[in-house]
C-alpha angles and dihedrals in degrees: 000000000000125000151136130235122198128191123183125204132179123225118132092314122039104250120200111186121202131189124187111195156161132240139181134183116232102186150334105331095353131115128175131176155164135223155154118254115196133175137218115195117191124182136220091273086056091243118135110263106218087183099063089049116125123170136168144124131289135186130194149179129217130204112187113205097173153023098305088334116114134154107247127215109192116182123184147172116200137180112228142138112280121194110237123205117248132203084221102045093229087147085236109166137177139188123283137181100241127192120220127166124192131201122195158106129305122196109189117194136174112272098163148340096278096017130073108190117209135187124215132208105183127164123214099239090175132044111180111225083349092277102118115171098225135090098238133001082240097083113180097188122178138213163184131207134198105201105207093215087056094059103044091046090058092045089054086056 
């Protein structure tokens, strides 16, 4: 499968996160993939915020239990500006790789013929050096997946 997820956060800047990836699922109820998150950051002006960017790669399992319900495990590594801490206070900061990992819940739903929708609550359960780039630990993320089979199965009809 093939698909994209997007969260958007407010902070300063509006930031929208988004994370193409790949899946595939090993066996029975398990599903394992990798992916690319990126952020744009755009300010109240509506100009791009280089500043607030963070990238970096993220993989992530599945276990569906359910219907279109599964428990979701989301770990990722991302570059982003971490504040440091100066002896002068002069609020000084630089770019950091920075580990995060989510739990949550996944609900998945028919959006189209060739497209399944999900919706993702996940919770931050490690912030590495307490940085994270996010605006809460609570993260409600949204998606969109392609499965390869299904498609191939609609263009043999």
């Amino acid at each position: 499968m093939r698909g994209v997820t997007l969260q958007i956060q407010k902070s300063n800047n509006f930031w929208l996160d988004y994370n193409p990836y790949l899946g595939y699922r090993l066996y029975g109820r398990f599903t394992a993939g990798v992916g690319w998150n990126e952020r744009v950051s755009i300010d109240n002006d509506l100009n791009f915020s280089l500043r607030d960017r963070i990238y970096g790669p993220r993989v992530f399992v599945d276990f569906a239990y359910r219907k279109g319900w599964s428990v979701r495990a989301d770990i990722e590594k991302m570059n982003a500006r971490a504040e440091v801490p100066q002896i002068n206070q002069t609020g000084e900061s630089n770019r950091q790789w920075l580990w995060s990992a989510f739990v949550g819940i996944r609900k998945e739903y028919k959006f189209s013929k060739r497209a399944t929708g999900n919706f993702q609550f996940l919770y931050n359960v490690y912030d590495d050096k307490n940085q994270s780039p996010y605006s809460s630990r609570l993260a409600v993320r949204f998606g969109f997946e392609f499965s390869g089979k299904r498609a191939q199965q609609s263009s043999e009809k």
